[in-house]
Every structure is written in C-alpha cells, then in structure tokens.
N, C-alpha and C positions, 0 to 999 in steps of 0.2 A: 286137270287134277280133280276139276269136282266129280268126275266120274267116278273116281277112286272113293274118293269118300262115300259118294253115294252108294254105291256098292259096299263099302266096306261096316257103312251102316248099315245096311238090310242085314248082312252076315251076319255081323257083331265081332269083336273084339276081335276072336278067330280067323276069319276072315283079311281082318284088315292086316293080321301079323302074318297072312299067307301072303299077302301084294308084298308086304315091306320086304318077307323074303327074297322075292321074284324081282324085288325094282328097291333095289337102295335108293334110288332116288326119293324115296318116300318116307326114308327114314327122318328124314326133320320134320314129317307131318306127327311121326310115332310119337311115345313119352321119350326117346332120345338112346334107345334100345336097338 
C-alpha cells in the first residue's frame, strides 16, 4: 500500500481518487468516499 500512497502523493489528490476508483480496497485509506 505504501506504493499507492507514494504515487498517489506525487499526483495529488486527483490521482489518489483515480487508485480509489480502480481498487476499492483503498477506499479506507480515502476521507471514506
């Protein structure tokens, strides 16, 4: 998971709500969206 973050850091915001799309699993890392 810390890849995701990493990456989702460089992107920003955008970025990270493009992973959450792609992998719900990540939706408990999101604000819960």
């Amino acid at each position: 998971y810390h890849g995701f973050i990493d990456g989702g850091s460089q992107e920003g915001l955008g970025g990270l709500s493009e992973l959450i799309s792609q992998s719900d699993k990540v939706i408990f890392f999101g604000p819960g969206g």
